[in-house]
matplotlib code that plots the C-alpha trace (Angstrom):
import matplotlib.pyplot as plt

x = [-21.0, -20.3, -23.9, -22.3, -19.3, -20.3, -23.6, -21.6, -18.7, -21.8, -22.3, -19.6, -19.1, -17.3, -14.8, -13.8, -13.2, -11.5, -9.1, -8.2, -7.6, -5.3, -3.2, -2.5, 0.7, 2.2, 1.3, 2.9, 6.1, 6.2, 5.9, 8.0, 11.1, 10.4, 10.7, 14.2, 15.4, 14.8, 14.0, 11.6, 12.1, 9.4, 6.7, 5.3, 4.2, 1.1, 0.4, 0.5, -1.4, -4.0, -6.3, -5.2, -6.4, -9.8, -10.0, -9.7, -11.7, -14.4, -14.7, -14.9, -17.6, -19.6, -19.5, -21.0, -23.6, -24.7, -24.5, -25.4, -22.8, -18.7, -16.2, -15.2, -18.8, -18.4, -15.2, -16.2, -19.9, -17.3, -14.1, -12.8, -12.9, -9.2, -9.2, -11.1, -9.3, -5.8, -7.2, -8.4, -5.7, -3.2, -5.5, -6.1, -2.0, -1.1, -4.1, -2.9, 0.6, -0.8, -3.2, 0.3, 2.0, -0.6, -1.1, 2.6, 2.9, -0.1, 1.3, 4.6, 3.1, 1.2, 4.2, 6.1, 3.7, 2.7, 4.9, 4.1, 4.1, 4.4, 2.8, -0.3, -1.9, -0.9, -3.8, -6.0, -5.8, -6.9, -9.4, -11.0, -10.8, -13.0, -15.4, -16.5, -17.3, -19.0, -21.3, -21.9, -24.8, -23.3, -24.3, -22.7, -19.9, -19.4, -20.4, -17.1, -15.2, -15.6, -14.8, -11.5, -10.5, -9.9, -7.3, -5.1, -5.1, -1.9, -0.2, -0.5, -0.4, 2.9, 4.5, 3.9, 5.3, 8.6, 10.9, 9.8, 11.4, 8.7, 10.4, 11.9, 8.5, 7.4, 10.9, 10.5, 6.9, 7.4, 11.0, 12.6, 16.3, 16.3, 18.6, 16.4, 18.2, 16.6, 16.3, 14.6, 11.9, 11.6, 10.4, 8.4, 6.0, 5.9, 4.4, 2.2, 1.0, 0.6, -1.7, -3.2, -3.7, -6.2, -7.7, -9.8, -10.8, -12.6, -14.0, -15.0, -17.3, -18.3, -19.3, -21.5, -23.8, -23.9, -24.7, -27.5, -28.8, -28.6, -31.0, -33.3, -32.1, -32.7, -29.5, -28.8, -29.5, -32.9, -33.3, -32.1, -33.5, -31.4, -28.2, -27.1, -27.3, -26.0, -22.7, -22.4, -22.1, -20.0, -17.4, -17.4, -17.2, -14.4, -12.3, -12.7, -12.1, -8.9, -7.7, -7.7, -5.4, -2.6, -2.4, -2.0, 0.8, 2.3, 2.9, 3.9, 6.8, 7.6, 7.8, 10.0, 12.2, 12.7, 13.4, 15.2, 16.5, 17.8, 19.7, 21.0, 18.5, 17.6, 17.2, 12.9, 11.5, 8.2, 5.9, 7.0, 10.5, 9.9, 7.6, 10.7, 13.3, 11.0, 11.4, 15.1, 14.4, 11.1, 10.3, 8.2, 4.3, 5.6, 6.8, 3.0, 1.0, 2.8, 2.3, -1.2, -2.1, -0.3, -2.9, -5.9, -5.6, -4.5, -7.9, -9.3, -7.3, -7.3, -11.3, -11.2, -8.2, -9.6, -13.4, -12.2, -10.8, -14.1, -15.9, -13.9, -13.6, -17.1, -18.6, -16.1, -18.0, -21.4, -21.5, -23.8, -21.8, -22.0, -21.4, -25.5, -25.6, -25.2, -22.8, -25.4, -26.1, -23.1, -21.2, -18.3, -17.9, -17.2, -14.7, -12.5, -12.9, -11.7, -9.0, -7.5, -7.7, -6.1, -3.5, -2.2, -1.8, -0.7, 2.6, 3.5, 4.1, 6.3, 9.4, 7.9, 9.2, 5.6, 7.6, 10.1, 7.5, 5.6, 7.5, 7.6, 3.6, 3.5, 5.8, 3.5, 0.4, 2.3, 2.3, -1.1, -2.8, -2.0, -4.0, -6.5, -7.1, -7.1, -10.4, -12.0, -11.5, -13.0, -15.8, -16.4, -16.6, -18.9, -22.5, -23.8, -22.0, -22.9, -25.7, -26.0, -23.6, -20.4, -17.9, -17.6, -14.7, -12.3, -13.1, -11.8, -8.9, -7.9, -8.4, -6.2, -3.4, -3.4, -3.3, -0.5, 1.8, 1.1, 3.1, 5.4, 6.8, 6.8, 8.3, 10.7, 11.5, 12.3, 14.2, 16.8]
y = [57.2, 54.3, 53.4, 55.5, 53.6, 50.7, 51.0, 52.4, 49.2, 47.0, 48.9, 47.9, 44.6, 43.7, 46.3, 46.1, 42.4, 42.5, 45.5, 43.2, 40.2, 42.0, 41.5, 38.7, 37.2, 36.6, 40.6, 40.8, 39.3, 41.1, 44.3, 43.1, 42.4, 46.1, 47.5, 45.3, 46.2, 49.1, 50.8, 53.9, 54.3, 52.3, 53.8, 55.8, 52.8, 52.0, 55.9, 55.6, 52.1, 53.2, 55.2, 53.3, 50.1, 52.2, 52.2, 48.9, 47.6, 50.3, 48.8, 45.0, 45.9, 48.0, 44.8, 42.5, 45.1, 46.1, 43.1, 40.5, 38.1, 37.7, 39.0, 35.2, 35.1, 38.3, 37.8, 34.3, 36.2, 38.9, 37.3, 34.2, 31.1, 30.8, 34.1, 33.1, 29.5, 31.1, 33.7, 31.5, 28.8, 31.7, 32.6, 29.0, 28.3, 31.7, 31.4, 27.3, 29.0, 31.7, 29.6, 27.7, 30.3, 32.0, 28.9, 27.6, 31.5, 31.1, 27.2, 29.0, 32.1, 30.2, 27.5, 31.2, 32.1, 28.7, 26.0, 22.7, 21.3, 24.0, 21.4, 20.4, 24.0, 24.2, 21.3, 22.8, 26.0, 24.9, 22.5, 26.0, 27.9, 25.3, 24.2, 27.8, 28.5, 25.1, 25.1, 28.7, 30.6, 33.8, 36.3, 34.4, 34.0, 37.3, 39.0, 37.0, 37.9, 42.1, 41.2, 39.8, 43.2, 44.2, 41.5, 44.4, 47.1, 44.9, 46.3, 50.1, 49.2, 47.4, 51.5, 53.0, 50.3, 51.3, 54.1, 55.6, 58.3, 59.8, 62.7, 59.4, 58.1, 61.2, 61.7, 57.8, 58.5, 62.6, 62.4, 58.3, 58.1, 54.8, 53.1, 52.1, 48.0, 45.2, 44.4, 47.5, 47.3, 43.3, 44.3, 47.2, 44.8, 42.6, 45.5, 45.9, 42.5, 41.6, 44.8, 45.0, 41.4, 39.5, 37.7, 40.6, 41.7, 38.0, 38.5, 41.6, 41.4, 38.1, 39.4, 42.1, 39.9, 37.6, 40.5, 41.4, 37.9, 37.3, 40.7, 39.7, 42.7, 43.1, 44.2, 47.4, 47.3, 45.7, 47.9, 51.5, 53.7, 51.9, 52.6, 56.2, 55.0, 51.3, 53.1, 55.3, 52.3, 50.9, 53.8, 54.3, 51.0, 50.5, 53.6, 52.8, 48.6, 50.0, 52.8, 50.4, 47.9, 50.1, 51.8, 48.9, 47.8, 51.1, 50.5, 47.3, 48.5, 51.2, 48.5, 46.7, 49.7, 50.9, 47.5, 45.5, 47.6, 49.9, 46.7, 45.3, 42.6, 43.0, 39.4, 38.5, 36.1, 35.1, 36.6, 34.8, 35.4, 38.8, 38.3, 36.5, 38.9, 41.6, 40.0, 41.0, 44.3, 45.6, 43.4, 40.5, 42.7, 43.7, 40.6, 39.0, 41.7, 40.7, 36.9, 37.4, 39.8, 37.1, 34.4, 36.4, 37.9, 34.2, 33.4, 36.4, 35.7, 31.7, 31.8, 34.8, 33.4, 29.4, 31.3, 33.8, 30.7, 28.8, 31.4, 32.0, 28.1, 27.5, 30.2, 29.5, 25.7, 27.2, 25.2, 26.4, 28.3, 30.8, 30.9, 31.1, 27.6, 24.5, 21.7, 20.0, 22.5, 23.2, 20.0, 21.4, 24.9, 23.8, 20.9, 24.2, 25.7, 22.1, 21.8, 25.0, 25.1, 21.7, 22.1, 24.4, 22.7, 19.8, 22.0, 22.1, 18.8, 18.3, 19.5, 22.8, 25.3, 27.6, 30.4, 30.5, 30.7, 33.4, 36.4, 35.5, 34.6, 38.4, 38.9, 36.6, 38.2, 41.5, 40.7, 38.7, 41.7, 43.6, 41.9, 41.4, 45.0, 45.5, 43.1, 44.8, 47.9, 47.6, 45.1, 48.6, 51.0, 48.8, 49.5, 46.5, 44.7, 47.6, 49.6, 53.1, 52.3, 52.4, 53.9, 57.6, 59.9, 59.4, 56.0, 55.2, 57.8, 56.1, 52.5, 53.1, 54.6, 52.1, 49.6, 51.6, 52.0, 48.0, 47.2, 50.0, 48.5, 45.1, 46.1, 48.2, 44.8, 42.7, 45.4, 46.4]
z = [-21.9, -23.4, -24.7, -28.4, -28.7, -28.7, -30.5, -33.3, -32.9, -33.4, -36.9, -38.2, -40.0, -43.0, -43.4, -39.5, -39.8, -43.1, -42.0, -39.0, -40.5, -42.5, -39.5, -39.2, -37.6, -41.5, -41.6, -38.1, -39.6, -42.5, -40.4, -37.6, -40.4, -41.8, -38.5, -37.2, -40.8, -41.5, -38.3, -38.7, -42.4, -43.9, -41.6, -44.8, -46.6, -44.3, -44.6, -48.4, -48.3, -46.3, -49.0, -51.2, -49.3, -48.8, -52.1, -53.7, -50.5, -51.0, -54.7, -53.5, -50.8, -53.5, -56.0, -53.7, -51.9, -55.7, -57.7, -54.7, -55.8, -54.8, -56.1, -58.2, -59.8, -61.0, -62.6, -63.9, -65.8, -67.6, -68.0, -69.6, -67.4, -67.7, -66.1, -63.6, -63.3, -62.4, -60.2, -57.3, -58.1, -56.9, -54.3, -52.9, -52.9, -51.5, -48.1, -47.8, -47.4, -45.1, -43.0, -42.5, -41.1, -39.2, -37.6, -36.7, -35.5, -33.0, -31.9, -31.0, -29.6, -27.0, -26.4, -25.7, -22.6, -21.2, -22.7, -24.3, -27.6, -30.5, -33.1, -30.5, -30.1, -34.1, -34.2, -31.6, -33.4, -36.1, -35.2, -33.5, -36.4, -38.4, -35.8, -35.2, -39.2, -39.3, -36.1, -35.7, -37.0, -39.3, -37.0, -34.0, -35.9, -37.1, -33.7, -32.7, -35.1, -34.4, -30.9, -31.9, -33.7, -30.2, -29.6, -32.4, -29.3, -27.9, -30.4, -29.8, -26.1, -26.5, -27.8, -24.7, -22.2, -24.0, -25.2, -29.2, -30.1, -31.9, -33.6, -35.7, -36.0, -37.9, -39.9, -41.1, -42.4, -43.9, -45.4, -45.2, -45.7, -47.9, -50.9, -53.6, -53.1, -54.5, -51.3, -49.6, -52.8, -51.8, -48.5, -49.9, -52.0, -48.9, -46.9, -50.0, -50.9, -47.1, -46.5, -50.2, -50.4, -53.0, -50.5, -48.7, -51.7, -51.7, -48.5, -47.7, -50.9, -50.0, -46.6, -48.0, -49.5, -46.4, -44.3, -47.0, -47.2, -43.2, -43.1, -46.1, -47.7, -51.7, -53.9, -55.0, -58.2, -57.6, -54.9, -55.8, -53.4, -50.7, -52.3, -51.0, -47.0, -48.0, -50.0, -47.3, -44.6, -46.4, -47.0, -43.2, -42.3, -44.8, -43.6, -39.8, -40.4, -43.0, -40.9, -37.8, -39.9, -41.0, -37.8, -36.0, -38.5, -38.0, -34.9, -34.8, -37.0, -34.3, -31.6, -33.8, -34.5, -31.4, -29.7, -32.2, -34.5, -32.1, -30.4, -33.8, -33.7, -37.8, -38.9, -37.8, -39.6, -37.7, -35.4, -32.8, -33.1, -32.9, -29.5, -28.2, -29.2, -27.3, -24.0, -23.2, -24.2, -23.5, -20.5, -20.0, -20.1, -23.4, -24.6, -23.3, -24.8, -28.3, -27.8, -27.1, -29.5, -32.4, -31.2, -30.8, -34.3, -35.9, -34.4, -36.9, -39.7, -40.3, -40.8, -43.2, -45.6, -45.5, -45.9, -48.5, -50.4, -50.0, -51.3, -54.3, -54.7, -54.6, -56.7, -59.6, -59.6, -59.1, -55.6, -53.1, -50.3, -47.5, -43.9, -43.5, -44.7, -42.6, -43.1, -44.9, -47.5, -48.7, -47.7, -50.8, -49.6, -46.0, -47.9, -49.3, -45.5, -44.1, -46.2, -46.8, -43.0, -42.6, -45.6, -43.5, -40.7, -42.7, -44.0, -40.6, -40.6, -43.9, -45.3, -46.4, -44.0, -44.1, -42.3, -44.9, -47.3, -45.5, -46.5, -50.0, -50.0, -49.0, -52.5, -54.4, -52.5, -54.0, -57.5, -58.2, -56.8, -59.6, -62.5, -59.7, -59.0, -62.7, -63.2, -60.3, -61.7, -64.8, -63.1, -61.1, -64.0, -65.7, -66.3, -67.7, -63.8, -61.7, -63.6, -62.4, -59.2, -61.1, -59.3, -59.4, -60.9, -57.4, -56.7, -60.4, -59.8, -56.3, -57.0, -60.8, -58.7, -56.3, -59.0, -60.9, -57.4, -57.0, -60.2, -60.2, -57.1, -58.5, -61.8, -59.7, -57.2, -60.4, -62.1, -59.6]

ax = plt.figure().add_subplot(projection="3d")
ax.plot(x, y, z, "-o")
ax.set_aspect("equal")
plt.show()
């Protein structure tokens, strides 16, 4: 009976991974704060994020599949180079900052459950992380990774070891009781730049053309006739890999509500805070499920933002790159993966509080989407970039109205 399942888990790639990685234990902060702030009232914004998310995901995946190149040499053969230039300069600060905070979040996690030295398994961590993109074949690698995505069930386990009051749940997500404060709007563009964020849009269309590369596959636009089974692989993958990621948020923000919020605790600024603040109230198989599930998706995350940053990195310099290659053929594109990696860790060690940081990466994240999204869109609608694969009437419509909800809440933050 299980022979289906998993034959169709094993058919999903890209969009799986990237939806995951999406949750990462900067995510899991973000979401934890919404939660312990807010309670249930900010449940609808994964709702709403979720087709949107589909979307502008669904448009990255469809560039690389069609075009056979990321998401950065697409942007760098239509747009001006300074374009290009300030794109992946925001994206390579914003993922140092994140691989920061992912990391110190998974350090603390661990010294949570089994003691020890915060800053050593920060190291370890990180060491892992790298050592597994570098000596690993792709498909190893990325048969991993989809594993991993399983490591995101603690969190919807974690709900029913304790009390939700799911009448709430639904209230918070149908008809939310909030003051439109500079500060509710603050948090809202967190939960929309750490879940919309530029850097999946980098890898998921990245990972497309490894996966077609890795099976000798031709593009779309040199091979046509493949493109209605392709597109409709990738739409399912997408909405199983982006439905996965915002339910999993979802409930990550009920756990938070119903524990924290519901004892006054409304002040989280880590991942790991929040795991420690769950003990006392939830019990100690709660309190474990949440440590664990913070280091298991780190392990997820830190590859996809240090590889997502490689990738845009290297195809801006025209370097060769791709997680098929070996050390020695793309020596520069594993340097971006080493040191994006290691600048994180780095931070850990300086004055630079990376946690303080995180929430407001999520802000940044939040606002450099928008011109981002923009350039994909118009990439998308393009014939001359996607020839007779250019996005179709609801796609445009969708990934637009993401776009346009992406700065009205920025505009909206900055205004109030």
């Amino acid at each position: 009976m299980l022979k289906l399942p998993l034959q169709v888990f094993r058919q999903l790639g890209p969009g799986l991974i990237t939806g995951a990685a999406d949750d990462d234990p900067s995510g899991i902060a973000t979401y934890s704060q919404a939660g312990a702030q807010f309670g249930y009232q900010l449940g609808w914004t994964v709702v709403l994020t979720f087709p949107l998310m589909v979307a502008i995901q669904i448009v990255s995946a469809r560039m690389g599949r069609v075009t056979g190149c990321g998401l950065a040499t697409n942007i760098g053969q239509n747009f001006p180079r300074p374009v290009l230039y300030a794109i992946v300069l925001m994206l390579l600060g914003a993922n140092t900052i994140n691989v920061a905070a992912d990391i110190a979040a998974m350090g603390e996690a661990l010294r949570l459950v089994v003691g020890g030295p915060a800053h050593v398994y920060a190291i370890l961590f990180g060491g892992v992380c790298l050592l597994l993109q570098v000596l690993l074949s792709y498909r190893t690698y990325v048969h991993y990774l989809r594993w991993l995505t399983l490591g995101l069930l603690a969190y919807v386990a974690v709900a029913f070891t304790i009390h939700v009051p799911w009448h709430e749940v639904l209230l918070g997500i149908v008809w939310p009781k909030l003051a439109l404060t500079a500060e509710t709007l603050t948090v809202v563009v967190a939960i929309f730049g750490t879940t919309i964020s530029p850097y999946l849009f980098f890898w998921q269309a990245a990972q497309e053309v490894e996966e077609a590369r890795a099976h000798a596959r031709a593009t779309l636009r040199e091979a046509p006739h493949h493109g209605r089974q392709e597109l409709r692989r990738i739409k399912v993958d997408t909405y199983v890999g982006m439905g996965f990621s915002n339910l999993v948020a979802l409930f990550i923000i009920i756990t938070t509500a119903a524990t924290l919020h519901a004892s006054g605790i409304t002040d989280i600024q880590t991942s790991a805070q929040a795991a420690e603040a769950l003990r006392p109230l939830a019990g100690d198989f709660a309190f474990e499920l949440f440590s664990i599930g913070i280091i298991g998706t780190g392990l997820l995350a830190v590859p996809v933002l240090a590889g997502s940053a490689a990738y845009a990195v290297a195809e801006t310099f025209l370097w060769n790159h791709g997680l098929h290659l070996k050390l020695s053929e793309a020596r520069q594109f594993y340097g971006i993966v080493a040191l994006a990696t290691f600048g994180g860790v780095a931070l850990n060690f300086t004055a630079i509080d990376p946690i303080k940081a995180l929430f407001w990466t999520a802000v940044v994240n939040g606002v450099i989407a928008v011109p981002i999204m923009a350039v994909m869109m118009l990439l998308v609608s393009d014939p001359h970039v996607m020839g007779s694969f250019i996005a179709r009437r609801r796609l445009k419509v969708l990934g637009w109205v993401a776009t346009a909800i992406m700065a009205a809440a920025v505009v909206g933050m900055m205004a109030v």
